[in-house]
C-alpha positions as CSV (number, residue, x, y, z in Angstrom):
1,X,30.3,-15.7,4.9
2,X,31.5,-17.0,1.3
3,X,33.6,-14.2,-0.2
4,X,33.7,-15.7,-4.0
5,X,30.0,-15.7,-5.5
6,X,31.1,-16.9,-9.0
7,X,28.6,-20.4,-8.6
8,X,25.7,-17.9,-8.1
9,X,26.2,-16.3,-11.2
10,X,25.0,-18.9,-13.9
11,X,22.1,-16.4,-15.4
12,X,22.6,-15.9,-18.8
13,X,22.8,-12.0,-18.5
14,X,25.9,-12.8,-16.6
15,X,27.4,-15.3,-19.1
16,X,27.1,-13.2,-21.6
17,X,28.6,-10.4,-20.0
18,X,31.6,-12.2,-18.0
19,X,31.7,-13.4,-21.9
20,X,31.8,-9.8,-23.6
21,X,33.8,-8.5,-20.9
22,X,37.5,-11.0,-22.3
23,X,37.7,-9.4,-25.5
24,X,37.5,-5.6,-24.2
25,X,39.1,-3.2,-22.0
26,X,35.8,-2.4,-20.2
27,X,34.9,-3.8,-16.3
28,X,31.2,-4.8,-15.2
29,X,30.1,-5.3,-12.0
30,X,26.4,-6.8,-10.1
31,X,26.0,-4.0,-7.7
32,X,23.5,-3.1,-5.3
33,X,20.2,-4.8,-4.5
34,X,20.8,-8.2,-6.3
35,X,24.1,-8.5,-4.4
36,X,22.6,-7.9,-1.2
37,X,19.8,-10.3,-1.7
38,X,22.1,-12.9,-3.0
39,X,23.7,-13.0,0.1
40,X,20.7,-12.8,2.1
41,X,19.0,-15.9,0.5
42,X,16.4,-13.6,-0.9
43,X,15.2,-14.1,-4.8
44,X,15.7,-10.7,-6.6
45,X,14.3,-9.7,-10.1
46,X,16.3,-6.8,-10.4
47,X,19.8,-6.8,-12.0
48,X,22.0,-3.5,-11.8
49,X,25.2,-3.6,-13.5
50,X,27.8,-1.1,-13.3
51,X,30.2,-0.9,-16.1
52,X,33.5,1.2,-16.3
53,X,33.2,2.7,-19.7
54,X,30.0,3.6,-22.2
55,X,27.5,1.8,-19.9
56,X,24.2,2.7,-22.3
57,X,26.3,1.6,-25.5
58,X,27.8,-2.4,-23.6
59,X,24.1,-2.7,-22.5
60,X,22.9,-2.4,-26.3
61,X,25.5,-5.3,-27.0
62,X,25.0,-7.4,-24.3
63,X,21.2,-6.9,-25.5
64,X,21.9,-7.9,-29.3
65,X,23.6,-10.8,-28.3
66,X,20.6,-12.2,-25.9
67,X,18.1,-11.1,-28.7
68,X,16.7,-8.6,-27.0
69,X,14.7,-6.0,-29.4
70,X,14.1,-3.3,-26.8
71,X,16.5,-1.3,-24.8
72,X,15.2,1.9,-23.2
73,X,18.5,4.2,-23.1
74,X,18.4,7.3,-21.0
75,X,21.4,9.5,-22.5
76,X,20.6,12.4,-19.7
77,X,21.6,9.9,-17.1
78,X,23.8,7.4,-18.7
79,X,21.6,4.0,-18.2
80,X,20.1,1.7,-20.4
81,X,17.6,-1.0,-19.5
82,X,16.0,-4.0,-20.9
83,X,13.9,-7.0,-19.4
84,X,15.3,-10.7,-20.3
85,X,12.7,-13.2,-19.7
86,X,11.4,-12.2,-16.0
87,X,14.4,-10.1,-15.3
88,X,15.1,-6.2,-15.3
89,X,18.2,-5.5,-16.4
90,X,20.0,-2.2,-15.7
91,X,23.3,-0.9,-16.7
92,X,24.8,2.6,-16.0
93,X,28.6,3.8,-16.2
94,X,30.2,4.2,-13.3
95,X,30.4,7.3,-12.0
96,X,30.8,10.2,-8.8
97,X,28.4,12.7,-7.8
98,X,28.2,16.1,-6.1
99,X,25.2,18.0,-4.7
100,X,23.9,21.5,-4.0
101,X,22.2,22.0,-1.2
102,X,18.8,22.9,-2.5
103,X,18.4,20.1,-5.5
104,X,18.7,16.6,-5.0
105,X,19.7,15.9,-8.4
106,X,23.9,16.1,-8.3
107,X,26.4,16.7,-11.0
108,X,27.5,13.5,-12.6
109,X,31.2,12.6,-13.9
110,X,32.5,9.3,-15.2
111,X,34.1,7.7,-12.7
112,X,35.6,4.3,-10.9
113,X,33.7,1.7,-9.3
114,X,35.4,2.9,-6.2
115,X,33.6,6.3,-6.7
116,X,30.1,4.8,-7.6
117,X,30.1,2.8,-4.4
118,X,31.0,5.9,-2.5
119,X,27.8,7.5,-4.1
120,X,25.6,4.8,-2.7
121,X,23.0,5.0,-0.4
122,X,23.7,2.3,2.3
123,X,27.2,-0.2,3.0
124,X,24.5,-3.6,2.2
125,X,23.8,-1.6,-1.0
126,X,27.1,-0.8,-1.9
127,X,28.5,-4.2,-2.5
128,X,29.7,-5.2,-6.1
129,X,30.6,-8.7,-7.5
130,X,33.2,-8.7,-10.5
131,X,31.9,-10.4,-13.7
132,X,35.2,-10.1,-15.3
133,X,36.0,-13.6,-16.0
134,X,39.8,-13.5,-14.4
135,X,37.8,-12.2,-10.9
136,X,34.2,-14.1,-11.7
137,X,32.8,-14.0,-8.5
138,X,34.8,-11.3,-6.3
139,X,33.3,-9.6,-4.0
140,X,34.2,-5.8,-3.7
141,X,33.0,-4.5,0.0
142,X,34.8,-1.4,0.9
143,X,32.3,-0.5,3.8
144,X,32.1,-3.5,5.3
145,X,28.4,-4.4,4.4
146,X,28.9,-7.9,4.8
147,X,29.3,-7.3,8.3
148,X,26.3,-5.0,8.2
149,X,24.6,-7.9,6.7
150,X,25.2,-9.7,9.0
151,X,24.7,-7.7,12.4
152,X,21.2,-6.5,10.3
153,X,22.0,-2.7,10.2
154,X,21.0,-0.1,7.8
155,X,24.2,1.9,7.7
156,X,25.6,4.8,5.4
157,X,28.9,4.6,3.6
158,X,30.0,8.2,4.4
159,X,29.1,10.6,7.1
160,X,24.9,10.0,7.1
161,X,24.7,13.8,7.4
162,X,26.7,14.4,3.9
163,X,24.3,10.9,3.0
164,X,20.9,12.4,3.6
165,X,21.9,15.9,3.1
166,X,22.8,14.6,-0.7
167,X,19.6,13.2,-1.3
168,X,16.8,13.5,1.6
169,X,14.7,10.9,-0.1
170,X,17.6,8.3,1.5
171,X,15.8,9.4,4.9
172,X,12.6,7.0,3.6
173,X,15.0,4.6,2.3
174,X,16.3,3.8,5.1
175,X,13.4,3.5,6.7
176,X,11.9,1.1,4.4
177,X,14.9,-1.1,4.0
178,X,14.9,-1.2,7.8
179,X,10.9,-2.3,7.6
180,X,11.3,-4.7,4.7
181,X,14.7,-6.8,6.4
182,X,13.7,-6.4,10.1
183,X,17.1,-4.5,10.2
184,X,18.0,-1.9,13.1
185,X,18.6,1.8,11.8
186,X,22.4,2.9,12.4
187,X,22.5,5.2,15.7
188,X,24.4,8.1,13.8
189,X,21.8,7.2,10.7
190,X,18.8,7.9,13.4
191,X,20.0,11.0,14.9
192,X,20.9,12.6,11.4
193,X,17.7,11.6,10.0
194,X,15.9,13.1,13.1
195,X,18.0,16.6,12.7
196,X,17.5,17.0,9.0
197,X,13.7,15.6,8.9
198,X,12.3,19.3,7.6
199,X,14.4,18.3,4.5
200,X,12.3,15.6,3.4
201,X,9.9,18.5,2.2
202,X,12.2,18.6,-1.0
203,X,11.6,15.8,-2.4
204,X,8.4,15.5,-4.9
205,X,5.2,14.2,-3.4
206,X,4.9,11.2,-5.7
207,X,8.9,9.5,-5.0
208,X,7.6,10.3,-1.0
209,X,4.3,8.1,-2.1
210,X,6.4,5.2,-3.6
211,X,8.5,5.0,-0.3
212,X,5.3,5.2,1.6
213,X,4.1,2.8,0.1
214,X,6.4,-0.1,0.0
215,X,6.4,0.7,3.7
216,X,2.9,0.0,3.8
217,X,3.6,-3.6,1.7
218,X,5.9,-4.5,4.1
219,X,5.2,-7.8,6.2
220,X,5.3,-5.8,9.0
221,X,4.0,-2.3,8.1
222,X,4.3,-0.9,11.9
223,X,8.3,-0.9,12.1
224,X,8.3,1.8,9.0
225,X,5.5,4.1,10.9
226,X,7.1,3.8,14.1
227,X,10.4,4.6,12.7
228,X,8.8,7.6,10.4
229,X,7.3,9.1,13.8
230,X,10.7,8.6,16.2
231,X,12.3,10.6,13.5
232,X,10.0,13.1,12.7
233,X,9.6,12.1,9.8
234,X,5.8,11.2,10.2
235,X,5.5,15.3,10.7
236,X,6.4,15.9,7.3
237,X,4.9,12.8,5.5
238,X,1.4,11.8,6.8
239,X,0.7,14.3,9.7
240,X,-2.8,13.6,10.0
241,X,-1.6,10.1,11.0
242,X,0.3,11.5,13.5
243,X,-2.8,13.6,14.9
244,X,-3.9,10.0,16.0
245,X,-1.3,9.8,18.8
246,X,-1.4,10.4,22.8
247,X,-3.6,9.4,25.2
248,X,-6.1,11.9,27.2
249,X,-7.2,11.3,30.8
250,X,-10.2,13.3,32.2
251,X,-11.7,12.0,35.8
252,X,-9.9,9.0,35.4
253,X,-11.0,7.9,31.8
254,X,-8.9,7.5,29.0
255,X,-9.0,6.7,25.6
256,X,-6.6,4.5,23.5
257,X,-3.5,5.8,21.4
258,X,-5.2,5.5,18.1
259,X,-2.0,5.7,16.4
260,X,-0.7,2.3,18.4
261,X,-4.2,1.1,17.5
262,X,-3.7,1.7,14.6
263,X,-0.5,0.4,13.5
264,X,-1.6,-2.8,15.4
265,X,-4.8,-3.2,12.5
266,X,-2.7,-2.5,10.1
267,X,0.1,-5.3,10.8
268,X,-3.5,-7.6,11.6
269,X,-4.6,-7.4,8.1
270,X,-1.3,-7.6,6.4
271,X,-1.1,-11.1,7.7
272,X,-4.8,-11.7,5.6
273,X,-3.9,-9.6,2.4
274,X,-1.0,-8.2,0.1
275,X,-3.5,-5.5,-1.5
276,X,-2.0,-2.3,-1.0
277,X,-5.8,-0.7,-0.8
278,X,-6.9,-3.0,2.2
279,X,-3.8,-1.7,4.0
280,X,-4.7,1.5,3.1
281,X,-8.0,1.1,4.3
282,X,-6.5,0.1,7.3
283,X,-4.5,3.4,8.0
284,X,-7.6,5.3,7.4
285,X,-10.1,3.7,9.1
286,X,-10.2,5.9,12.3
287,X,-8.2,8.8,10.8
288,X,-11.1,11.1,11.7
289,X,-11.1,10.2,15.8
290,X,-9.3,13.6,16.5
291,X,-11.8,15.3,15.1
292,X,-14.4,14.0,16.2
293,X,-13.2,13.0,19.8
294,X,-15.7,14.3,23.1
295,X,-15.7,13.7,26.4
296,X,-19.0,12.7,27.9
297,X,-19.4,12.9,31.9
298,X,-21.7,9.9,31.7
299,X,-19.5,7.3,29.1
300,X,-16.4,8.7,28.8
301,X,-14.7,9.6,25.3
302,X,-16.2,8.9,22.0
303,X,-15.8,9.2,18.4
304,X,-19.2,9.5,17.1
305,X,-19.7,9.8,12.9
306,X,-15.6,9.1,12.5
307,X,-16.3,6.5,9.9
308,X,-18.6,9.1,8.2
309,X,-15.7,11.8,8.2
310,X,-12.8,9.8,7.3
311,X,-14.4,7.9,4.4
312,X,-15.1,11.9,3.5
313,X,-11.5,12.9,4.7
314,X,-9.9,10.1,2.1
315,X,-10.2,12.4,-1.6
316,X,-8.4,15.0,0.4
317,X,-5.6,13.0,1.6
318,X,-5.4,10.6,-1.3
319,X,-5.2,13.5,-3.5
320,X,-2.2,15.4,-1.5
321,X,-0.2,11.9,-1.7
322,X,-1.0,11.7,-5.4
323,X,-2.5,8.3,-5.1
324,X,-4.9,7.3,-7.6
325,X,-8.8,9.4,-7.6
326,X,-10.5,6.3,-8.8
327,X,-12.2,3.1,-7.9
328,X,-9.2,2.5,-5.8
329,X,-9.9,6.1,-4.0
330,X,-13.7,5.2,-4.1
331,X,-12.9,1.3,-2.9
332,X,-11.3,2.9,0.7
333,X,-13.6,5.3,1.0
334,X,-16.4,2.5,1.1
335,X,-14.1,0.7,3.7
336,X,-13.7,3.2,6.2
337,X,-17.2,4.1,5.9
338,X,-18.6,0.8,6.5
339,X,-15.9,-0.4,8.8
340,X,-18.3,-0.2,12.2
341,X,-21.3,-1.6,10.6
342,X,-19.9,-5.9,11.2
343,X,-19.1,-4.7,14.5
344,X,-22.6,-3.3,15.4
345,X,-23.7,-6.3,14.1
346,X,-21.4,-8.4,16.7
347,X,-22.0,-6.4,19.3
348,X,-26.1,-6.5,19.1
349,X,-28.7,-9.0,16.8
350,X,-27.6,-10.6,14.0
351,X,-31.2,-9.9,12.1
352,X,-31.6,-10.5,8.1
353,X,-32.4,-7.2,7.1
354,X,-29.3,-5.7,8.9
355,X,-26.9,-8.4,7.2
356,X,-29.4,-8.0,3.9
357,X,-28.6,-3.6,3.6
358,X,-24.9,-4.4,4.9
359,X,-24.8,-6.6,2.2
360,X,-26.1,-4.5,-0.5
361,X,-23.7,-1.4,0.6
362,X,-20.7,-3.5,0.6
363,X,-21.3,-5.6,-2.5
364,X,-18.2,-7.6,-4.1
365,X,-16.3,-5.8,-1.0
366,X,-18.2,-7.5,1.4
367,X,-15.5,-10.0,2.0
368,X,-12.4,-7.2,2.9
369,X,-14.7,-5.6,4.9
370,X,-15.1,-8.4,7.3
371,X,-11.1,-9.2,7.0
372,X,-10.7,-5.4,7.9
373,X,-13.2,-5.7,10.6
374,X,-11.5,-8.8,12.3
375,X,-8.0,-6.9,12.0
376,X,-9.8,-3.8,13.8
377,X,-10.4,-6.5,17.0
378,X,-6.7,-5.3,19.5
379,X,-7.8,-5.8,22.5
380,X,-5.2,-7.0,25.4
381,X,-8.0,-8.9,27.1
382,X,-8.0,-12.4,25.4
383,X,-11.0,-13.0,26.3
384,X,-12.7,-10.1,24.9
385,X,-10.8,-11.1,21.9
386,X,-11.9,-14.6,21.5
387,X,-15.2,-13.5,22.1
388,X,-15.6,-11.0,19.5
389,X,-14.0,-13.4,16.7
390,X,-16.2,-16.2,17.5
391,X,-19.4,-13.6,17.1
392,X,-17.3,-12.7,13.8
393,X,-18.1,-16.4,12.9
394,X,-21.4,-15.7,13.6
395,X,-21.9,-13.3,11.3
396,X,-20.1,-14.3,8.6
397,X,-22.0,-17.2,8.4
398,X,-25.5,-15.4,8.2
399,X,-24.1,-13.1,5.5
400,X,-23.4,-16.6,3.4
401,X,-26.8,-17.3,4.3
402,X,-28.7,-14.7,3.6
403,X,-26.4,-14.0,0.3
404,X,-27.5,-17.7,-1.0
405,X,-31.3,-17.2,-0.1
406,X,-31.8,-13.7,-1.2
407,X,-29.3,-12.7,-3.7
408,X,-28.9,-9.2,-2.4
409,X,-25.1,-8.6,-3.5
410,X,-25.3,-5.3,-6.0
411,X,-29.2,-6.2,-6.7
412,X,-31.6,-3.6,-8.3
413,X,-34.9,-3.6,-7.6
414,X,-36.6,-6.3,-10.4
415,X,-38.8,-3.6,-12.1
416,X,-36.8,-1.1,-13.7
417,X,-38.0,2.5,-14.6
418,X,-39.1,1.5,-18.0
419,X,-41.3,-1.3,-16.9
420,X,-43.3,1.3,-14.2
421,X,-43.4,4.1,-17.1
422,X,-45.1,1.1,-19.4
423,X,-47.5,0.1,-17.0
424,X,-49.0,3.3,-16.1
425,X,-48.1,5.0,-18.8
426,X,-46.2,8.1,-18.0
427,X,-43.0,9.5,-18.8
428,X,-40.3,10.1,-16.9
429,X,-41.2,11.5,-13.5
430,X,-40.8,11.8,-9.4
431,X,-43.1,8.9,-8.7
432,X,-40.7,6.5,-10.9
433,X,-37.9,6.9,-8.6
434,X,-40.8,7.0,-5.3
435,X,-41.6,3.0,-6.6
436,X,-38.3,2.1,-7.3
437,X,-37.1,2.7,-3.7
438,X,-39.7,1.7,-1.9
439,X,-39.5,-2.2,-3.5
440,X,-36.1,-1.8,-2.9
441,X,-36.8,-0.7,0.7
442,X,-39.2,-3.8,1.5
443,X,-37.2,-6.1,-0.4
444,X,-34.0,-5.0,2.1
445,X,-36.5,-5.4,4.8
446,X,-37.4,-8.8,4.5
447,X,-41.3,-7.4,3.7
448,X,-41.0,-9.6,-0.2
449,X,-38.4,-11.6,-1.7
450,X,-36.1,-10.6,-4.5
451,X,-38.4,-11.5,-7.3
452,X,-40.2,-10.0,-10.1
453,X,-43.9,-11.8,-8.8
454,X,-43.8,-9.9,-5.9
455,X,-41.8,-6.8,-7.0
456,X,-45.0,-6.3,-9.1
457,X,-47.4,-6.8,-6.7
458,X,-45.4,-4.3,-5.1
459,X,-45.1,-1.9,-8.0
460,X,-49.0,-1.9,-8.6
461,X,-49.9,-1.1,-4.9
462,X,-47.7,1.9,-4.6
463,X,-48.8,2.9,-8.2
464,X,-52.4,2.8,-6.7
465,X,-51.3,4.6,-3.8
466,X,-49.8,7.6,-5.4
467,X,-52.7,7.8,-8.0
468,X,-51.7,6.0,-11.1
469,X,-54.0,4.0,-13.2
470,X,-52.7,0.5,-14.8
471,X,-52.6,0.8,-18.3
472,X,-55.4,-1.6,-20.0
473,X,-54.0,-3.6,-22.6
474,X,-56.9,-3.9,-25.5
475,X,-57.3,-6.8,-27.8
């Protein structure tokens, strides 16, 4: 591989500080992430520059002189960052760190950038490119990453026991930088992770989220999990994940490893979808087969009302990983609940008014639903497969159909409450919300269309029914 990167470094942020950098005493270096992606071939938007000296004070210069108004400075820690243009710029001082046992936060002294690489995570994040303009270019490697690169393994620069020990949260690092490059995990980095799993418990809820989650926007999601349960990490982190695995035999019936299961849907829809809450509805959709798993002499196992428990299972497990209690929340919750109903409709008739009331449940998320459904389909038998997705067709064709005709996406019944109070003139009262649902009912039945006329109609005969009088309009 090329050992001199100076052609690579024609961003301005580098000019300017290669520039800077021959009228002082200071050194800068590109360390970390960029580096590594540089060499890789991957685009990165993330600059981190290490400077030998008063990092927070040469990033305000190098700011002034690109015109940069705002530079978030962090005195605590010694960084300063700004974005230029699409780029985020860091710069911190270089520096070497020790730890206590029970705090991942370590004690910070100036240092070299010999002792700042020894404080990093992995040897393909510890590489450092000179910007000084008599080295421009020079790549500084002291733990062999390049070859690390190159053999694609995630490997620490010290003893990973001292590594992880440090700073547990490195544990999900690693696993996430193994996901994200398709990289192997170290063998010492493996069996250190695995011995000092219970440790992960010290880092804060939300920093084990973030990890989790770029896992989960990984291209291939599944490497992550798999590596989080080999390690034991997956005890720790998600656990009711992990309740999906095994297989159970009883008179020669088994189920399937819903954990492999899965992992499989999840990888299937992160070839449809980057949305983070897809894939998330994805991980959840069967979360609530443990509990809900019997064995019948007759069928074998089932799972009967696990959609109904895991979209009610979600709040509780979204809250404990501090993800957002919103319309996010409230958007997967609707997933998992509704996740059998395309596959009922596969499976039996495709009528109107079952496409017409899956329609109206699912509304605008009609469309993930079915994307979520197809990725569900992991059967071996290719048949079966092919079989299923052509029915898939099927249906998603009659929801088009019966969306263009009826307009049923999000509807409300055409009479309103106000409109029923007017014409029988009463206040507000049981019988209002009787009507209401029942038009809605026959409507989703196929009984009228979706139209005011017939709404009406509707509106006067259940009136009638329940005893109210039309109100006579005098001249």
């Amino acid at each position: 591989m090329e050992q001199n990167y100076a052609s690579y470094l024609s961003h301005p942020v580098f000019r300017v500080i290669s520039s800077e950098l021959k009228s002082s005493d200071e050194k800068a270096f590109v360390i970390g992430g960029f580096v590594r992606d540089l060499i890789i071939g991957n685009k990165s938007k993330d600059i981190d520059i290490v400077v030998q000296g008063d990092g927070t004070a040469f990033a305000e210069r190098i700011a002034k002189i690109l015109r940069v108004k705002k530079v978030s400075v962090f005195k605590n820690y010694g960084t300063a960052h700004f974005k230029y243009k699409d780029i985020d710029v860091e710069f911190v001082g270089a520096r070497k760190e020790s730890y206590s046992p029970d705090s991942r936060n370590p004690e910070v002294k100036p240092g070299t950038l010999k002792d700042d690489q020894y404080r990093r995570d992995f040897t393909i994040n510890a590489l450092a490119i000179d910007l000084h303009p008599e080295n421009l270019g020079e790549l500084i490697d002291p733990f062999n990453g390049l070859g690390d690169l190159d053999k694609g393994i995630i490997k620490t620069p010290l003893d990973p026991n001292i590594t992880f020990q440090d700073d547990p949260l490195r544990m999900l690092r690693a696993i996430r930088f193994a996901t994200r490059l398709s990289f192997k995990l170290d063998i010492d980095c493996l069996r250190s992770i695995k011995s000092q799993s219970e440790r992960i418990k010290i880092i804060s809820r939300e920093r084990i989220t973030e990890e989790l989650n770029k896992i989960i926007l990984c291209d291939e999601p599944s490497r992550g999990f798999k590596l989080l349960k080999s390690t034991n990490l997956l005890d720790f982190v998600f656990p009711e994940l992990l309740n999906l695995s095994g297989i159970e035999t009883i008179n020669g019936k088994s189920h399937k490893d819903n954990f492999i299961h899965t992992l499989q849907v999840l990888d299937n829809i992160s070839l449809s979808t980057e949305s983070l809450w897809l894939r998330w509805a994805a991980i959840m959709h069967d979360i609530a087969k443990p509990a809900t798993k019997r064995f019948d002499k007759k069928i074998g196992w089932t799972f009967h009302g696990h959609e109904e428990l895991g979209s009610k299972m979600v709040p509780r497990i979204f809250t404990k990983h501090r993800l957002p209690l919103d319309s996010k929340m409230k958007y997967v919750q609707k997933l998992v609940k509704l996740h059998l109903r395309p596959i009922a409709l596969v499976k039996g008739n495709v009528t109107d008014t079952a496409v017409r009331r899956l329609i109206n449940e699912a509304g605008d998320d009609i469309e993930d639903l079915m994307k979520l459904c197809n990725a569900d389909i992991t059967s071996k038998n290719e048949f079966k497969v092919k079989k299923y997705r052509d029915n898939f067709k099927i249906v998603s064709n009659k929801l088009q159909e019966v969306e263009e005709k009826d307009k049923i996406r999000n509807f409300q019944p055409p009479v309103n409450g106000e409109e029923i109070m007017k014409t029988f003139n009463i206040g507000p009262c049981y019988e209002i919300g009787v009507i209401k649902s029942k038009i809605k009912e026959a409507i989703l039945e196929g009984d009228i269309e979706n139209s005011e006329d017939q709404a009406r109609k509707l509106m006067l005969q259940y009136g009638e029914e329940l005893g109210l009088k039309k109100t006579e309009i005098k001249n």
